[in-house]
TORKOL-4160 file (C-alpha; in steps of 0.2 Angstrom, whole numbers, padded with zeros to 4 digits, m for minus):
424
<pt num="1" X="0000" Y="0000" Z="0000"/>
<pt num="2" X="0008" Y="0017" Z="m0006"/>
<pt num="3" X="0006" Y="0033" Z="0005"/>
<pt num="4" X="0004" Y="0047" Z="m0004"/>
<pt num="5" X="0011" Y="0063" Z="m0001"/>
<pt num="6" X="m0004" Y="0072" Z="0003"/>
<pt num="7" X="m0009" Y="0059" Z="0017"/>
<pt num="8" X="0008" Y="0060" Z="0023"/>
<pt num="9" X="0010" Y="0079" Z="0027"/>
<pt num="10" X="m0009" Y="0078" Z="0035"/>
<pt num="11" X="m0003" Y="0064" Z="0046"/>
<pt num="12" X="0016" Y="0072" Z="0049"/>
<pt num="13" X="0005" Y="0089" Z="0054"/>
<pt num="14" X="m0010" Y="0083" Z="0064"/>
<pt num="15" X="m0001" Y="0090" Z="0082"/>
<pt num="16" X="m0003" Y="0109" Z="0076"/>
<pt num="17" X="m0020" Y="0101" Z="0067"/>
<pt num="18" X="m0024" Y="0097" Z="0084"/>
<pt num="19" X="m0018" Y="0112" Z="0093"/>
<pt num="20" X="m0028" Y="0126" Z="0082"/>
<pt num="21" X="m0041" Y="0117" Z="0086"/>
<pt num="22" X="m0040" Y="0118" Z="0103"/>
<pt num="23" X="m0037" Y="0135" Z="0103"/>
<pt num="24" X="m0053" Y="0136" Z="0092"/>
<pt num="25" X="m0065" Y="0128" Z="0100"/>
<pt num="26" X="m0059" Y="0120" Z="0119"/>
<pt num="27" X="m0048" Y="0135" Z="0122"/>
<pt num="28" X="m0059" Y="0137" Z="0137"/>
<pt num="29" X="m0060" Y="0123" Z="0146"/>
<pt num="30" X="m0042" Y="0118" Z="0144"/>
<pt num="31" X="m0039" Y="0137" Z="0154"/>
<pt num="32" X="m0051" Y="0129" Z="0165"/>
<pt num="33" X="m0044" Y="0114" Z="0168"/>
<pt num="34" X="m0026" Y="0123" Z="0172"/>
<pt num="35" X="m0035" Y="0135" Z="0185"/>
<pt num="36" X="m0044" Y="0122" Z="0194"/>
<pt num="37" X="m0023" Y="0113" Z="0195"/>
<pt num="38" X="m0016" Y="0126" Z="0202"/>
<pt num="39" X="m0029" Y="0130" Z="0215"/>
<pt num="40" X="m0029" Y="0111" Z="0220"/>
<pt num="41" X="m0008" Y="0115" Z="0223"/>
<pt num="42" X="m0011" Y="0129" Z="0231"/>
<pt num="43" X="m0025" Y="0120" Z="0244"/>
<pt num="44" X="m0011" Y="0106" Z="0245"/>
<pt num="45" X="0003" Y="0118" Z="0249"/>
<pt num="46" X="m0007" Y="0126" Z="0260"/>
<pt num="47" X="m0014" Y="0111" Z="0268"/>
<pt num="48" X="0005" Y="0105" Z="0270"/>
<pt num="49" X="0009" Y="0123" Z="0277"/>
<pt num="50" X="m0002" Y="0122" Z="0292"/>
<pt num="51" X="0005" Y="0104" Z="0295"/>
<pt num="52" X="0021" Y="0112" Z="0298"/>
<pt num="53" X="0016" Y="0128" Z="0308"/>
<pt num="54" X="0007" Y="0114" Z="0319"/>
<pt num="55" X="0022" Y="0103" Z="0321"/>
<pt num="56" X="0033" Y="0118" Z="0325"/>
<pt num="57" X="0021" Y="0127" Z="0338"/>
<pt num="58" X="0022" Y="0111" Z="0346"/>
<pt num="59" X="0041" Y="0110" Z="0344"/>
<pt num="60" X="0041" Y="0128" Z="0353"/>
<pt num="61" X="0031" Y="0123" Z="0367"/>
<pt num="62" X="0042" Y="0107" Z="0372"/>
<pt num="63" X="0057" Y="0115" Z="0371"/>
<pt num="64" X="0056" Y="0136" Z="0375"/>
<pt num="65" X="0072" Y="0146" Z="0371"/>
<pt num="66" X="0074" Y="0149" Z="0389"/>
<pt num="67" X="0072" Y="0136" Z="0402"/>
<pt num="68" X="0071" Y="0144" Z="0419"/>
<pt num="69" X="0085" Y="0135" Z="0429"/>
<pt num="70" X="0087" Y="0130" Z="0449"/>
<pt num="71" X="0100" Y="0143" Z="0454"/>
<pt num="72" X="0106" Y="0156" Z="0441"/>
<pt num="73" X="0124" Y="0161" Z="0449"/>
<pt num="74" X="0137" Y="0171" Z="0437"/>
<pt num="75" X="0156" Y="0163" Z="0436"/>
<pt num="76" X="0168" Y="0172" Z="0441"/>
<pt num="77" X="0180" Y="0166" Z="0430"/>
<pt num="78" X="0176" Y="0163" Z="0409"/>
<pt num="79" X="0170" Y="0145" Z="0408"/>
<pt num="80" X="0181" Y="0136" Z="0391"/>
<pt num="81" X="0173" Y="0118" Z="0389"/>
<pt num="82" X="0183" Y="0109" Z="0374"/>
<pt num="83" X="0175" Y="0102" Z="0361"/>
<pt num="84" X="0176" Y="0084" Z="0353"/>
<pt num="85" X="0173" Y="0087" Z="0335"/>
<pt num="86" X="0173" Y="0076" Z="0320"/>
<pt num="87" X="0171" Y="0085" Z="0304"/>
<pt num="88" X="0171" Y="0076" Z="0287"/>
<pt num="89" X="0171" Y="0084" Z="0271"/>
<pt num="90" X="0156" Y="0099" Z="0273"/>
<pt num="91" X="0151" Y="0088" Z="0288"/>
<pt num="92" X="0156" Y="0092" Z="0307"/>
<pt num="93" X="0148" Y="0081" Z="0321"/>
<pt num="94" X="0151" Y="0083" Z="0340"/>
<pt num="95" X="0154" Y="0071" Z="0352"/>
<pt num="96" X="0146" Y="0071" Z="0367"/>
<pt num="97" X="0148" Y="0061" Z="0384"/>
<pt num="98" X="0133" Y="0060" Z="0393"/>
<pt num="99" X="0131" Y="0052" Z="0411"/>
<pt num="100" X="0125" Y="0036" Z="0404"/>
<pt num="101" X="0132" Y="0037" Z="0386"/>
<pt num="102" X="0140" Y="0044" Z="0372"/>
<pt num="103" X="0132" Y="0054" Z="0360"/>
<pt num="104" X="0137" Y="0060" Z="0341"/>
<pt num="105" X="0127" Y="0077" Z="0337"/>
<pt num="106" X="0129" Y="0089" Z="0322"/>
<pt num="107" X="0134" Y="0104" Z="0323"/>
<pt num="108" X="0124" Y="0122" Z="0322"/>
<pt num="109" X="0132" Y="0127" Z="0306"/>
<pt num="110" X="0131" Y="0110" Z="0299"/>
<pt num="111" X="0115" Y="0110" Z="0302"/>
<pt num="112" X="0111" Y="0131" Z="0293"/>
<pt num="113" X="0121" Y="0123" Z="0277"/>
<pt num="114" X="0113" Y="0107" Z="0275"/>
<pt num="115" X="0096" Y="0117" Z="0277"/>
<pt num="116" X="0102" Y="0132" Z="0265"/>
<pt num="117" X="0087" Y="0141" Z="0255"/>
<pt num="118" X="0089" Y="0137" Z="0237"/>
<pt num="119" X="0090" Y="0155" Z="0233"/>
<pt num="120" X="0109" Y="0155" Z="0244"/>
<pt num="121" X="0114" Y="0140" Z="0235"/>
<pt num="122" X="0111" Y="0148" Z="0221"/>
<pt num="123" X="0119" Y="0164" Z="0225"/>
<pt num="124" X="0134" Y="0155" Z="0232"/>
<pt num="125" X="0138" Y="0144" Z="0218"/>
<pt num="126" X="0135" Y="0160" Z="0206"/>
<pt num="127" X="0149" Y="0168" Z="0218"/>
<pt num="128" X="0160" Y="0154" Z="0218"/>
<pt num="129" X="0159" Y="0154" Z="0198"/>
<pt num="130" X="0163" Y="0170" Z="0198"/>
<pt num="131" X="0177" Y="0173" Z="0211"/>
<pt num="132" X="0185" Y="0154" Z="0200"/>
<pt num="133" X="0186" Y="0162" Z="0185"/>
<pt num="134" X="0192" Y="0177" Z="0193"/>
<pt num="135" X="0206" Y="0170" Z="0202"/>
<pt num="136" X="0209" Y="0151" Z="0195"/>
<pt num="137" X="0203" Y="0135" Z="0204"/>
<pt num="138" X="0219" Y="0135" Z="0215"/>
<pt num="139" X="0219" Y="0155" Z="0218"/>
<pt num="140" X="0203" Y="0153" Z="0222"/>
<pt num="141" X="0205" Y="0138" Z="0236"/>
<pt num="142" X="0217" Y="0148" Z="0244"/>
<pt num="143" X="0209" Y="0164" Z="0246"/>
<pt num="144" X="0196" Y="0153" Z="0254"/>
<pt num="145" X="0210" Y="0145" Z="0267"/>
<pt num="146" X="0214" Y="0162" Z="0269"/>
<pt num="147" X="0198" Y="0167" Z="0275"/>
<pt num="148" X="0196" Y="0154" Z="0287"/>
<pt num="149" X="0213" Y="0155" Z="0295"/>
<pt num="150" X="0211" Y="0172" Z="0296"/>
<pt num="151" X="0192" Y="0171" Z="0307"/>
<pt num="152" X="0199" Y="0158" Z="0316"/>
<pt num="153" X="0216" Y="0167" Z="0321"/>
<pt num="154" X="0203" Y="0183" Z="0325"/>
<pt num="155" X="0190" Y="0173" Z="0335"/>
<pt num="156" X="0204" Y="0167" Z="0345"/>
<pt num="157" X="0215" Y="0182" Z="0348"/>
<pt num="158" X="0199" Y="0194" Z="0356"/>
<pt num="159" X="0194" Y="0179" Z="0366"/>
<pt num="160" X="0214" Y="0178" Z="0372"/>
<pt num="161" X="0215" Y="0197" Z="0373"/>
<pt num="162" X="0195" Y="0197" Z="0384"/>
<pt num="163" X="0203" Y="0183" Z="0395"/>
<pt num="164" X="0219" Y="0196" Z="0397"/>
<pt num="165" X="0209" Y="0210" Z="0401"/>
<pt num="166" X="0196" Y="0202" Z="0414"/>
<pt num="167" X="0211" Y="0194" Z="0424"/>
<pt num="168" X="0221" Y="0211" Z="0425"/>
<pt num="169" X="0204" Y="0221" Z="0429"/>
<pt num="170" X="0202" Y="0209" Z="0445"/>
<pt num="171" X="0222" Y="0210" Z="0450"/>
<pt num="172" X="0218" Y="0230" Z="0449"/>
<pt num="173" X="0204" Y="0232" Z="0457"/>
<pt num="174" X="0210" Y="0220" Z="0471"/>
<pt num="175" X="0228" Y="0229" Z="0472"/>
<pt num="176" X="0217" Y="0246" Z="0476"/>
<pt num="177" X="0204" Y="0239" Z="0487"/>
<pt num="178" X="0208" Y="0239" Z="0509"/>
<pt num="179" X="0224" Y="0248" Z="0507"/>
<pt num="180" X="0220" Y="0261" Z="0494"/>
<pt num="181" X="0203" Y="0267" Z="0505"/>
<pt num="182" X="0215" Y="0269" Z="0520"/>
<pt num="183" X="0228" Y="0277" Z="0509"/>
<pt num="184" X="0213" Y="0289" Z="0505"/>
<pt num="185" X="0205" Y="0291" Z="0520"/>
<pt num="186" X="0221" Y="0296" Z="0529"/>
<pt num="187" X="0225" Y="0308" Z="0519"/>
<pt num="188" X="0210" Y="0318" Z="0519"/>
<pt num="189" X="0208" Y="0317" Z="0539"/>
<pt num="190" X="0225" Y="0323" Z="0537"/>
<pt num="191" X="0221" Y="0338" Z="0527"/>
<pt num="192" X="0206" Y="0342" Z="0539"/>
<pt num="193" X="0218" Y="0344" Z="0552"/>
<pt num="194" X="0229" Y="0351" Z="0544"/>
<pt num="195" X="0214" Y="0366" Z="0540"/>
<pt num="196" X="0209" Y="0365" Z="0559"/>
<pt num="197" X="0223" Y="0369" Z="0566"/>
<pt num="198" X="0225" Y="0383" Z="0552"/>
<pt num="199" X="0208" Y="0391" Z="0558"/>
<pt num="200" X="0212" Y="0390" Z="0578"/>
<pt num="201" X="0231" Y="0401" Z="0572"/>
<pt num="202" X="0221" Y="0414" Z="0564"/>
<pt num="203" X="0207" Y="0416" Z="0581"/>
<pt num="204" X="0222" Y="0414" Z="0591"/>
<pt num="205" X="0229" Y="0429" Z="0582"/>
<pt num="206" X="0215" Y="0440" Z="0581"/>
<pt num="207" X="0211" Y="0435" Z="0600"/>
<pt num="208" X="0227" Y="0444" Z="0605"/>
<pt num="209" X="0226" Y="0459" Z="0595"/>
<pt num="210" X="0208" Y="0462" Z="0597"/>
<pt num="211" X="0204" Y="0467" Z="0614"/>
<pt num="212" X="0189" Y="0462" Z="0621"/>
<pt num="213" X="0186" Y="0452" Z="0607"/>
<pt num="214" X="0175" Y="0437" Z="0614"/>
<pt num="215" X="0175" Y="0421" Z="0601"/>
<pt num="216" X="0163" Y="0410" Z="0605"/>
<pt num="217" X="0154" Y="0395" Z="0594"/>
<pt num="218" X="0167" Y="0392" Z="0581"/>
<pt num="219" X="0161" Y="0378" Z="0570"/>
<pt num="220" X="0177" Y="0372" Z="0556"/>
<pt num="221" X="0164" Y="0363" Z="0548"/>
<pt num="222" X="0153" Y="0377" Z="0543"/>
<pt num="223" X="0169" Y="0386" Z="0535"/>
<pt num="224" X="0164" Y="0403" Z="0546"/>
<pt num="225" X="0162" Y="0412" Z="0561"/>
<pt num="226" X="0146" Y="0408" Z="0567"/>
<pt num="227" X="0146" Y="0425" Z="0581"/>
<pt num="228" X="0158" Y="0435" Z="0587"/>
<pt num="229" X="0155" Y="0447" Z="0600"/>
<pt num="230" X="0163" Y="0464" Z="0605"/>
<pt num="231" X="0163" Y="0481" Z="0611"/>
<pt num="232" X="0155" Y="0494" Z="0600"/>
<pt num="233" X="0166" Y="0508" Z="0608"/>
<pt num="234" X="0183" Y="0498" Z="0599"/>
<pt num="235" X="0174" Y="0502" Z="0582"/>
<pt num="236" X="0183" Y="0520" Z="0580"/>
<pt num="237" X="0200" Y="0510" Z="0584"/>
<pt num="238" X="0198" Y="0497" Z="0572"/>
<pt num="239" X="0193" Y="0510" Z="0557"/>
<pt num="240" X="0208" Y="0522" Z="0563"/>
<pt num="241" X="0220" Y="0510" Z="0566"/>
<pt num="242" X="0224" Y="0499" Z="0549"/>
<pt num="243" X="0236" Y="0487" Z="0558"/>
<pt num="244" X="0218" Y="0480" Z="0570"/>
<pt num="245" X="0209" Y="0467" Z="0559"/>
<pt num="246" X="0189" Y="0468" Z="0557"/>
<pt num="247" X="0186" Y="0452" Z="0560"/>
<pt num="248" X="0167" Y="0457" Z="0552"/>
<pt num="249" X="0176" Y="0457" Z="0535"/>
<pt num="250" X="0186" Y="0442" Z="0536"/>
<pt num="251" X="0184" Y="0427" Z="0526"/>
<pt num="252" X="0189" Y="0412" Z="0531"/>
<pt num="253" X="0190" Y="0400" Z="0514"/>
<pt num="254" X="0197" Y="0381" Z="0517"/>
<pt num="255" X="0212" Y="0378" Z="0508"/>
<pt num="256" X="0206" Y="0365" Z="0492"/>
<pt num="257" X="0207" Y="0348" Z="0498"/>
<pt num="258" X="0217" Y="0338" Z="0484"/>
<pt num="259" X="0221" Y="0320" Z="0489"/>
<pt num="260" X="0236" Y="0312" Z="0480"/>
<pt num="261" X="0232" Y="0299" Z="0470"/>
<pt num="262" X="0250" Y="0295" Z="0461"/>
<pt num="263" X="0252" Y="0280" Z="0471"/>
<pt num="264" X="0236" Y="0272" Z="0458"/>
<pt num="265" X="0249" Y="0276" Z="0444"/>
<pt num="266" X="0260" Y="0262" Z="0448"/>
<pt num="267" X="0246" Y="0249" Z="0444"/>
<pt num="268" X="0250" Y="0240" Z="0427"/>
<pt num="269" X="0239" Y="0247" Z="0415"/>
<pt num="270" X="0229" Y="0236" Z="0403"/>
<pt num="271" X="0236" Y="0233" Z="0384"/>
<pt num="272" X="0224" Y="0241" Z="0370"/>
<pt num="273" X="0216" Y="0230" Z="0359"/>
<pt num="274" X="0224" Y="0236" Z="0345"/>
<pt num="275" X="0240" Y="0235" Z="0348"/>
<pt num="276" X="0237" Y="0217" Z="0356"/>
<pt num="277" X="0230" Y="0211" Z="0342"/>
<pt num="278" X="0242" Y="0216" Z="0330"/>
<pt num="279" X="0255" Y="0207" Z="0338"/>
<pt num="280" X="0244" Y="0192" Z="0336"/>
<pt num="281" X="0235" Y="0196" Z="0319"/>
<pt num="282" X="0250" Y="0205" Z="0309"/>
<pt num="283" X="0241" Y="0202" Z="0291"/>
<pt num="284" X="0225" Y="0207" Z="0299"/>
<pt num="285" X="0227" Y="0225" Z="0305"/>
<pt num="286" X="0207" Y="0229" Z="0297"/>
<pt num="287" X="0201" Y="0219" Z="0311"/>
<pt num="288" X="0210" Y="0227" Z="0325"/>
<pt num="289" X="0204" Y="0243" Z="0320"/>
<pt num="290" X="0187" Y="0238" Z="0315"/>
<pt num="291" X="0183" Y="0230" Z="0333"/>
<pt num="292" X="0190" Y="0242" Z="0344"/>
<pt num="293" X="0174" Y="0252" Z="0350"/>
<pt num="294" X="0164" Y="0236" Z="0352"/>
<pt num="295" X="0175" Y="0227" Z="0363"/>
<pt num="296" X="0177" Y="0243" Z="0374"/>
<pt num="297" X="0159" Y="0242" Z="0377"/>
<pt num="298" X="0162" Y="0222" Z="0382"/>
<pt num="299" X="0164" Y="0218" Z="0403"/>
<pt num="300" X="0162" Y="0204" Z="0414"/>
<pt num="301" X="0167" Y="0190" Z="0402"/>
<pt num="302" X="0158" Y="0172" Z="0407"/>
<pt num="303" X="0161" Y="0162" Z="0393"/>
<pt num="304" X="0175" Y="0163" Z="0376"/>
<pt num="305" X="0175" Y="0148" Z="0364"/>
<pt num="306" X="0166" Y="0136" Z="0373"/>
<pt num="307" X="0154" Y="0121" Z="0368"/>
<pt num="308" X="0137" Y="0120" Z="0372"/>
<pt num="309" X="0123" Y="0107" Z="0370"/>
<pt num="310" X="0105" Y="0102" Z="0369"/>
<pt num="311" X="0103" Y="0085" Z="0373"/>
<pt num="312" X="0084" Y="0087" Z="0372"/>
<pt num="313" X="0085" Y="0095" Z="0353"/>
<pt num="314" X="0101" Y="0085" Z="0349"/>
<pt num="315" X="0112" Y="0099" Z="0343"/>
<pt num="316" X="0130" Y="0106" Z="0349"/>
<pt num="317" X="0140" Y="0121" Z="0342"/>
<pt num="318" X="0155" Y="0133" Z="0348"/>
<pt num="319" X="0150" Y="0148" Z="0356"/>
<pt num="320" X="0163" Y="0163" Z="0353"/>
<pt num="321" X="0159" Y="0176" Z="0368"/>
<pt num="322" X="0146" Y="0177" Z="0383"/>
<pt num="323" X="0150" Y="0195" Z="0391"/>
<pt num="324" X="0142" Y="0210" Z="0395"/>
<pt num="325" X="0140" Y="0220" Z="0381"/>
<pt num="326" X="0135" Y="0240" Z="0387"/>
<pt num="327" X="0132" Y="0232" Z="0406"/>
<pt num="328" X="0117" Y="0217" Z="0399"/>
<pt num="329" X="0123" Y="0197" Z="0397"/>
<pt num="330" X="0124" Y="0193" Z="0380"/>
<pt num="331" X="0130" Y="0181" Z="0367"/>
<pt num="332" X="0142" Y="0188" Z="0357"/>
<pt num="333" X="0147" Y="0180" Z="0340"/>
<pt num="334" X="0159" Y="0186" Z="0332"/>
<pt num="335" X="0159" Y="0186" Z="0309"/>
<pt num="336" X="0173" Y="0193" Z="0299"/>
<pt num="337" X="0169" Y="0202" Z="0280"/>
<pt num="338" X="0177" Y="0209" Z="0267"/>
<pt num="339" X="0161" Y="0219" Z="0262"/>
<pt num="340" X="0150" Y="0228" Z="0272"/>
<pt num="341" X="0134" Y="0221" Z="0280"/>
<pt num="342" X="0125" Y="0235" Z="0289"/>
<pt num="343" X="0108" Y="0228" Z="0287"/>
<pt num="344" X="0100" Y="0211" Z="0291"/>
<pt num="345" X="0096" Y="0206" Z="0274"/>
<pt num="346" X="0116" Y="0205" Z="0273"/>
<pt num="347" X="0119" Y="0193" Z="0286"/>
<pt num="348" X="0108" Y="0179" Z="0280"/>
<pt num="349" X="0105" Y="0165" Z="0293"/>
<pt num="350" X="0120" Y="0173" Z="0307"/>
<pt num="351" X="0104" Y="0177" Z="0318"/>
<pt num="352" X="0100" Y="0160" Z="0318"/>
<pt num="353" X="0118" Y="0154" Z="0321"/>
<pt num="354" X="0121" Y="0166" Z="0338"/>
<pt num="355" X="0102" Y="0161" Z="0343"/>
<pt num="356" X="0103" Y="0143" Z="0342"/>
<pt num="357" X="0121" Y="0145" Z="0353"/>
<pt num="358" X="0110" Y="0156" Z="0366"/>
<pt num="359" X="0095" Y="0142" Z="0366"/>
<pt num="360" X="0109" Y="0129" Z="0370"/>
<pt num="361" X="0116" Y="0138" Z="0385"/>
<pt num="362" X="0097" Y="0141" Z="0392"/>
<pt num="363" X="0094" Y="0124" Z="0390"/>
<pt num="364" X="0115" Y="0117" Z="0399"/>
<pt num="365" X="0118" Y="0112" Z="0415"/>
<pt num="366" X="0134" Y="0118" Z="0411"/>
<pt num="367" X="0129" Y="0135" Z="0412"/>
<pt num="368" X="0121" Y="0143" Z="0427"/>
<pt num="369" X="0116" Y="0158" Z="0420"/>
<pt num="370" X="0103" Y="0161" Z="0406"/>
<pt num="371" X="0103" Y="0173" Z="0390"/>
<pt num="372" X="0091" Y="0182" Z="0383"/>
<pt num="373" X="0098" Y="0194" Z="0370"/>
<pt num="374" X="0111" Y="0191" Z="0354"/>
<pt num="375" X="0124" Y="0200" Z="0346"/>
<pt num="376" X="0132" Y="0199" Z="0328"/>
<pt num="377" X="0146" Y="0209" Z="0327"/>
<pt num="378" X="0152" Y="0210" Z="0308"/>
<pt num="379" X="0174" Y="0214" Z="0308"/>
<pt num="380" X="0179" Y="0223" Z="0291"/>
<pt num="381" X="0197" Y="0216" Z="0287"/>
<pt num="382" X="0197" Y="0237" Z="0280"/>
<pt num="383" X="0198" Y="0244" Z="0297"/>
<pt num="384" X="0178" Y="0251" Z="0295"/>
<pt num="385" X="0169" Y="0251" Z="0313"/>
<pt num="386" X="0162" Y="0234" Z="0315"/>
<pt num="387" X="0143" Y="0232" Z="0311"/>
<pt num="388" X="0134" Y="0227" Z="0327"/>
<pt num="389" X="0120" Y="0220" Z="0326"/>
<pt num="390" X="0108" Y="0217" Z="0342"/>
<pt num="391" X="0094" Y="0204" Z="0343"/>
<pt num="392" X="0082" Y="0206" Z="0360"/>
<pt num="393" X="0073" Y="0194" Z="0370"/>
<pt num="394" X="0058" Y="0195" Z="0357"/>
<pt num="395" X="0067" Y="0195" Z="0343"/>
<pt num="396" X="0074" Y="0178" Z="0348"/>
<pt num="397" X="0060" Y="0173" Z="0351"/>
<pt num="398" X="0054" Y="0175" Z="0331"/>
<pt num="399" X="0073" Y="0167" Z="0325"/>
<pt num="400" X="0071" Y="0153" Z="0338"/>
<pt num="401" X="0056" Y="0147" Z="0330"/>
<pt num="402" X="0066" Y="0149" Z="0314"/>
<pt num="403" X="0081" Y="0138" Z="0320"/>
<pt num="404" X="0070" Y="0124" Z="0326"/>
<pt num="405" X="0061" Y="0124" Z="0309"/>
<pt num="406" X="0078" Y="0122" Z="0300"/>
<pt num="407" X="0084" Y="0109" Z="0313"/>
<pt num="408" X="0066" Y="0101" Z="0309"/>
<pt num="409" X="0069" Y="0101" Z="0291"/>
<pt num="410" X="0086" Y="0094" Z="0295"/>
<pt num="411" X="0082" Y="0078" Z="0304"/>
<pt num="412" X="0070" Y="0075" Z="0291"/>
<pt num="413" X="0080" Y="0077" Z="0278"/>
<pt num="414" X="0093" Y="0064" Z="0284"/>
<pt num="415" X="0080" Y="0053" Z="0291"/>
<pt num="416" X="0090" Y="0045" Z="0306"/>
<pt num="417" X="0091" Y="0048" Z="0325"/>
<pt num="418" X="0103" Y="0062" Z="0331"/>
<pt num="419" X="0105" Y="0056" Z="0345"/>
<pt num="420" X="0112" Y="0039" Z="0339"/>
<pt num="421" X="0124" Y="0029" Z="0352"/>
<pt num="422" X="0144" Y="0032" Z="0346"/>
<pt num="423" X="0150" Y="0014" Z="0342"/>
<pt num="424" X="0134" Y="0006" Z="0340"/>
């Protein structure tokens, strides 16, 4: 059986035969058909939306970002806890010795990076690309070593320099404590007396040269002569006579009371953070200079690079600083840029990060203290002031819900208990 040509474009064009008439005459209902889709997605993801929110308020509830704890007591010296870490490839697990057992858990920035939004893969990759072909696969690698090496040398050397500072401020404040008030008080009892006796020589004086002067009442305290009594006939004398002083016109003033305080000289004097940390970051001067006014406004340190846990949520991480920042308890956690991030869209998931760290320590035995506010402080390796960026006790409220979302998504993802047994 032949096939004729004609037969044989009809057949080879029957899709756009097909497709014109569609459009023809079922353009309607094929619209129609793609609405009623798409609001069936939209009911599921919305359906599936409300599941989570569901499974996440009840995540909130059994486990709050602040667990109120037996007896809250300050240390008085920082608390350092090593860490026992494992870290494969992207990977970085924590080992954790319980009472009973031993436990492997991931860590908090594992945990952000496996659970990265798509749109920061995608911007990161799109970097990476760019930043290769800018600088070669090697150049690049080690421009990325750099980085690291450099935040890890920073981290350590403010923690070091904090530590320094906090041990110095307690030898100073001990050195001037009994001895320095008596030093002080001496001094100025010796001064008063020293004024006292200078007041009785001048009524002495005038006693002798007035006569018929009576003194009476005299009050050093009061800085004056409170009465003096006399004959009204020695007036004339007093006037005529310019050697006879009117005691009516004289004025008694104190002689100012300055207490020497050179002997406070002497007490060792605390290093400046940028000078320390040159010593210790000499291919990092930026930093130095960047951090300077935030760590003035840093005291009472409690905690620098130290582990923390939750055993209940299964997660562990490295906290960078726990201090007083501008006289509150906060976590500090320190992040080092080479481009500005003055505004919270710029430091993607660091909230969550310094949160998740502050949720652990509410919820440590190891801690016996709790923390309701974080800080992000962003170090410019150009020597700009440090962006610092301050998170309340609401606010982590909002990224702790956040951070247990992610760690949620994370456990699902990898579909295996956190908390498995090391060696089992």
């Amino acid at each position: 059986m032949s096939l004729h040509v004609g037969n044989f474009r009809t057949i080879a064009n029957f899709p756009l035969t097909c497709k014109l008439f569609t459009r023809s005459f079922g353009a309607g209902t094929t619209v129609g058909a793609k609405k009623k889709r798409s609001t069936k997605k939209k009911k599921v993801v919305e359906i599936r939306n409300n599941e989570v929110d569901e499974e996440i308020n009840s995540l909130v509830d059994a486990h709050p970002f602040c667990l109120p704890k037996e007896q809250v007591l300050l240390p008085t010296s920082p608390i350092t806890i090593p860490h026992n870490r494992i870290e494969s490839g992207n990977e970085r697990f924590y080992v954790i010795q319980d009472a009973k057992e031993t436990f492997s858990f991931p860590g908090v920035t594992h945990v952000l990076s496996a659970t990265m939004p798509r749109s920061f893969i995608f911007a990161m990759k799109n970097w990476q690309k760019n930043m290769t072909k800018e600088h070669g696969e090697e150049g690049f690698r080690e421009m990325q070593n750099q980085i690291r090496t450099r935040g890890h040398d920073f981290h350590m050397a403010v923690g070091d320099y904090l530590i320094k500072k906090e041990s110095e401020e307690k030898v100073e404040d001990h050195s001037i404590s009994r001895e320095t008030e008596e030093m002080i008080q001496g001094k100025e009892r010796d001064s008063q007396v020293l004024f006292q006796n200078r007041l009785l020589d001048i009524l002495k004086a005038l006693s002798q040269r007035l006569k018929g002067l009576f003194i009476s009442n005299v009050t050093t305290n009061d800085k004056v002569l409170k009465s003096v009594q006399h004959d009204k006939s020695d007036d004339k004398q007093v006037k005529q006579d310019p050697e006879i002083i009117d005691v009516k016109r004289v004025k008694l003033e104190p002689e100012s009371l300055v207490i020497d305080k050179s002997f406070s000289q002497d007490v060792k004097q605390e290093p400046q953070i940028v000078n320390y940390l040159l010593k210790r970051l000499p291919k990092a001067e930026g930093f130095a200079q960047s951090v300077e006014h935030v760590v003035n406004d840093i005291s009472e340190v409690y905690a620098v690079e130290s582990t923390v846990s939750h055993l209940s949520l299964g997660y562990v991480g490295t906290l960078d600083l726990v201090a007083k920042y501008k006289g509150e308890v906060c976590l500090i956690d320190w992040k080092t840029s080479y481009k500005p991030r003055p505004k919270l869209k710029d430091i993607h998931d660091y909230p969550l990060q310094a949160v998740a760290y502050a949720g652990a320590i509410n919820n440590d035995k190891n801690y016996s203290f709790n923390v309701s506010k974080a800080i992000v402080v962003v170090v410019y390796i150009s020597g700009a002031p440090a962006d610092v960026h301050v998170f309340d006790h609401q606010q982590c409220m909002v990224y702790w819900r956040k951070w247990l979302e992610r760690l949620d998504q994370y456990q699902k993802m990898f579909a295996h208990d956190l908390r498995d047994v090391v060696g089992e």
